[in-house]
N, C-alpha and C positions, 0 to 999 in steps of 0.2 A: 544415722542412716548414711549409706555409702551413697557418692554419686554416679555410681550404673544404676543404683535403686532409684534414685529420681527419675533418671534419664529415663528408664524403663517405666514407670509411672506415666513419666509427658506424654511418651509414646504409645500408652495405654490410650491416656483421658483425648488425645490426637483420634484414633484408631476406633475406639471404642462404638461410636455412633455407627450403623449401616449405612447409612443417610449420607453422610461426611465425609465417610469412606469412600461411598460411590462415586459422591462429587468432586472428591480429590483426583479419584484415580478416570471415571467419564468425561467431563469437562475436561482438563488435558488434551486427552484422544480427540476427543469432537473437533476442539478448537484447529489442534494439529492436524487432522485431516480437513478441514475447511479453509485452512491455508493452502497446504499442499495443495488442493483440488486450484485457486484461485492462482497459485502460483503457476499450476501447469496449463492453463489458458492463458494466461499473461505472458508466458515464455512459447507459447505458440504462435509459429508467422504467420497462422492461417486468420484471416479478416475476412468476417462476411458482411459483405454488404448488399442489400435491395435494390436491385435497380425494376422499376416502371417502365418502359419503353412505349408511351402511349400517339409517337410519331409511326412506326413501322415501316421504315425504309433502309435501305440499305446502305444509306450515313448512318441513321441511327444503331444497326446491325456491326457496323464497325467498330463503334464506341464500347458498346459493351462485349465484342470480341478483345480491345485494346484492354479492357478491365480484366477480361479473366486471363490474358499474358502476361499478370501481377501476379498469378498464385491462389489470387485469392478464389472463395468463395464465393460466388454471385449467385441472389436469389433472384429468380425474376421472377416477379410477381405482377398482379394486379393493385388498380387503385384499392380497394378496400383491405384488402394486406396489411401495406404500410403502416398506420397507427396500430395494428396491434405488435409488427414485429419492431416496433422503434418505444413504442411503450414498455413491452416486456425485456429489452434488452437484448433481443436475440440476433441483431442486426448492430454492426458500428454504425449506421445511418442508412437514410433512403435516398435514392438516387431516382429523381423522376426524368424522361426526357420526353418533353412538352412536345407538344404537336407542332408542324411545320418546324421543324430542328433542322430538317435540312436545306428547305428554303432557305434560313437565316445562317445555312453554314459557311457563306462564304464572307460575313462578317464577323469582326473581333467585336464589336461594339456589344451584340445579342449575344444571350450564351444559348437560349431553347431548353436550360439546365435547371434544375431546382433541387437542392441540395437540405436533406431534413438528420441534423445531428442528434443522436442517442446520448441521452445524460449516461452519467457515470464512467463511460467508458475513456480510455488514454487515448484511445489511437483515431477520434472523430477529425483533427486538425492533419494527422498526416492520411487520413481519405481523403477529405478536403484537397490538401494538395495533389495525391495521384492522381483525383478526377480531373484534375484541372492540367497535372502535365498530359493527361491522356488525352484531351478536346483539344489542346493548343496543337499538337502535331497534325491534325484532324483537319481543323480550322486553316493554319497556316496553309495546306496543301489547296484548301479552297481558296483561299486570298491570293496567293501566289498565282494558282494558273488562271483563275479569273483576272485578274491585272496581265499576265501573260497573254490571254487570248486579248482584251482589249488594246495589247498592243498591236498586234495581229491585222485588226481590224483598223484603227487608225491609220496604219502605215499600207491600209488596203491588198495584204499580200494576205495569198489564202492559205486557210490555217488544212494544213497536213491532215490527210486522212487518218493516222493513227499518232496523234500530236500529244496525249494525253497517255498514252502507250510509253513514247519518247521522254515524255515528260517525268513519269515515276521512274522508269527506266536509269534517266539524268542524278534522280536524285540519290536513288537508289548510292550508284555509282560515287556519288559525293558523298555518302553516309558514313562509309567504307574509309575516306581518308579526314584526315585532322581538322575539322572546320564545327562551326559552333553558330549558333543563331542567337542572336543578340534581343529580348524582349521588354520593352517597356510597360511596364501593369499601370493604369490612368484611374487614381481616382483611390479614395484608401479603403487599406486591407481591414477585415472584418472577422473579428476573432470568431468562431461560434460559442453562442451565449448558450453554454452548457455547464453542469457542476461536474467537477471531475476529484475522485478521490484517488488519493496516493498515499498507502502506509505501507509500513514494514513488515516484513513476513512475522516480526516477532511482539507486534503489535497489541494485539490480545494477550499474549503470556504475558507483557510487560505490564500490561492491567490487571490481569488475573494473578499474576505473582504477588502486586502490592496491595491487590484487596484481602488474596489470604495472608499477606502478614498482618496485616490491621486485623481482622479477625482472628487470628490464629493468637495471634497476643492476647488477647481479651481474655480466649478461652482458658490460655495456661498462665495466666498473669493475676489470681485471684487475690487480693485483698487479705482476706480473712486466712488464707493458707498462708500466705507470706509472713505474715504476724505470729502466726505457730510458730513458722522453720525459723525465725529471729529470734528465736529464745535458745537454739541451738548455736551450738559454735560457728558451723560451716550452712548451717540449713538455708539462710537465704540465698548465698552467694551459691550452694548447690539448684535451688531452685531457681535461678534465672541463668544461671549457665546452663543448665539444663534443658530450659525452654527453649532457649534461643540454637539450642544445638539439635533439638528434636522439631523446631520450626525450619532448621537450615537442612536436615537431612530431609525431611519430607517436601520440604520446594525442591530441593535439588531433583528429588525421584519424576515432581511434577514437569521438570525441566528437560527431563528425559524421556516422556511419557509424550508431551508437546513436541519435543525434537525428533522423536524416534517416528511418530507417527506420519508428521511432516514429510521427512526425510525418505519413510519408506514406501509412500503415494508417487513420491518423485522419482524415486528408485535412485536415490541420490546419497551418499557416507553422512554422517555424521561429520559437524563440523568441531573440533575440539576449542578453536578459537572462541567459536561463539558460547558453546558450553559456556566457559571460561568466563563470558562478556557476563550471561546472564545470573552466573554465579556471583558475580560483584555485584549487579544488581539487586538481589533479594539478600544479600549484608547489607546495602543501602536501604534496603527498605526492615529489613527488621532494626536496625536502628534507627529511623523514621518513628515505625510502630514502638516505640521504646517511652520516644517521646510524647506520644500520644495519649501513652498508658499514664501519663502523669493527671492526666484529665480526670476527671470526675465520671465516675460512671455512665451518669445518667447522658453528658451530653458527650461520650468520648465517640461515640457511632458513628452520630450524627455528623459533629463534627470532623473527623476522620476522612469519612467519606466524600465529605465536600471536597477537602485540601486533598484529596488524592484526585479527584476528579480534575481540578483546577490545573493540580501538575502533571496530569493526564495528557491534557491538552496543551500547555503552556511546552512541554516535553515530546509531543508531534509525535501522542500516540493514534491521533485522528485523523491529522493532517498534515501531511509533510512538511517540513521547518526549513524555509532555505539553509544554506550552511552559512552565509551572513548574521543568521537571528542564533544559529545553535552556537556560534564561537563567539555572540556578544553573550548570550543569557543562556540559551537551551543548555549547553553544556555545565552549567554549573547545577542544574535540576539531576535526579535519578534517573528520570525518565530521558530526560533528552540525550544524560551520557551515554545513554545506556544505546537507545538508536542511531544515535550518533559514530557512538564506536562498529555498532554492527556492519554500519555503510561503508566505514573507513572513514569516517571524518579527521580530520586533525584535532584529539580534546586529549585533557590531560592525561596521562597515565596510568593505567588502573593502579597505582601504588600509590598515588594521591584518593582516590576515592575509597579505598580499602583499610588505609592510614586512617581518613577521616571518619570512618565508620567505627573502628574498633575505638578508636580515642572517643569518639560519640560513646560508644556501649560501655565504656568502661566509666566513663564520668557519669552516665546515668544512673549504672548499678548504685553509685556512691549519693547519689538523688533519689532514688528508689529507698535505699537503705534508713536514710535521715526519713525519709517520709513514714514507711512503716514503722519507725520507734519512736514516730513522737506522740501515739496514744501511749506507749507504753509508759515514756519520762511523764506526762501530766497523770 
């Protein structure tokens, strides 16, 4: 038996299911467009935030005029709002502003603020801060001319009819040339206790890639077949070249399917690099799945699935890996080289990890082979 007749076989018993097919070729698309879509909000400047305004005055009017000269999106809403657009995510946070806010605006001490962060999202810590550069300029202009007018009055000299006029007027004027206002913050900073996820646009394929090699192997890595083709000259060595070249063509196809769909939600080329990254990664993982195949049937699944899950996570396909933890450990894992290279991290060269794959596949074929003839010798 030639090997295009295996190869074409693999590719059969691969194809053959509806089921399998569909999952090969839907799952791809889905994932790749559920990235694209997250990517294009993530790469959106537009931040909407909730603000309450339950002061109504025309400090408070300020404040949230000072908010929407960010760009952003501002919802104003009412009290009962709030917990459902900070629950459902549809706000980076809520922004209430507390009654008497302007009374208390001409102290630094009060803020009149209250400040409610949305989990999941990146961008709750830099709202945080533009709420807080937008009140300081606010604030400040209260402290200043309140301390100005109280001079006014001590020195018993009467304060100008349009003093307040002159006054913005002055600052105005200062804004304009090279000067800076120097702020002390009393008392410590306070992260918001929210969970915040950060992973890689290739995140999921990089899970999805290593689970259908562990599967994919299973399916083409039959026991009782391999026993047959060993009685043949070339038949084993055809059937595991075979496999692994009809596992590598059809990840590849998954990899375009992933990327293309990504890619065309964002309206964005194809990256060849990356192609490239993720192509070394599923050689790494079918020889991963190689070694797995040495396992026993009954618990190769099982176990499989754990030690991919394990490298899953250890490889910061769930959670971003500082680049401290990926250049002591992540990088020597599949997964982590593999996100790691995508970002640009500094890891070794994919000619180390492609080396060590083919030297993997080729000393397993020779483990494989000893394994399937030793019912034959007893």
């Amino acid at each position: 038996m030639s090997f295009l007749k295996v190869f074409s076989l693999k590719m059969k018993e691969l194809l053959i299911s509806p089921a399998l097919l569909a999952a090969m070729v839907a799952l791809p698309v889905l994932m790749g467009l559920a990235a694209g879509a997250a990517n294009l909000r993530n790469q959106s400047p537009q931040v909407r935030l909730s603000v309450t305004d339950l002061d109504q005055t025309p400090v408070s009017r300020d404040l949230v005029d000072a908010l929407k000269r960010q760009g952003w999106d501002i919802l104003e809403v009412g009290e009962e709002d709030i917990l459902r657009l900070v629950d459902g995510k549809a706000v980076e946070g809520a922004l209430v502003i507390e009654r008497g806010f302007a009374q208390r605006h001409d102290s630094l001490i009060s803020s009149g603020l209250t400040y409610t962060p949305a989990e999941g999202t990146l961008s709750t810590n830099m709202v945080l801060d533009t709420v807080s550069s937008s009140v300081i300029p606010l604030k400040s202009r209260s402290v200043f001319l309140k301390q100005a007018v109280d001079l006014y009055r001590k020195a018993r000299v009467p304060l100008p009819a349009d003093f307040e006029k002159q006054y913005d007027q002055r600052i105005q004027s200062q804004m304009l040339e090279d000067i800076s206002q120097d702020f002390e913050f009393v008392g410590e900073y306070r992260e918001p206790t929210v969970l915040t996820y950060v992973v890689n646009d290739y995140s999921m394929e990089v899970l999805f890639l290593g689970v259908f090699s562990l599967l994919g192997s299973m399916i083409l890595s039959s026991p009782a077949m391999r026993r047959r083709l060993a009685a043949s000259a070339f038949g084993l060595r055809y059937d595991y070249t075979a496999a692994l070249l009809a596992l590598f063509v059809c990840g590849l196809a998954q990899i375009f399917l992933y990327m293309g769909s990504m890619r065309a939600l964002m309206a964005a080329p194809v990256s060849a690099r990356e192609l490239f990254i993720l192509a070394v990664f599923l050689l790494m993982s079918l020889a991963f799945s190689q070694v797995l195949a040495l396992l026993d049937e009954s618990v190769r699944l099982y176990i499989g699935l754990i030690v991919l899950l394990l490298m899953s996570v250890a490889g910061g396909c769930f959670i971003q890996l500082p680049q401290q933890l990926i250049r002591a450990y992540g990088q020597y894992i599949p997964q982590g080289w593999t996100l790691a290279a995508l970002r640009a991290y500094p890891v070794p060269h994919p000619v180390f990890p492609i080396g060590v794959s083919l030297a993997a596949l080729f000393i397993l074929y020779h483990v494989h082979a000893w394994k399937v003839s030793r019912p034959l010798v007893q």
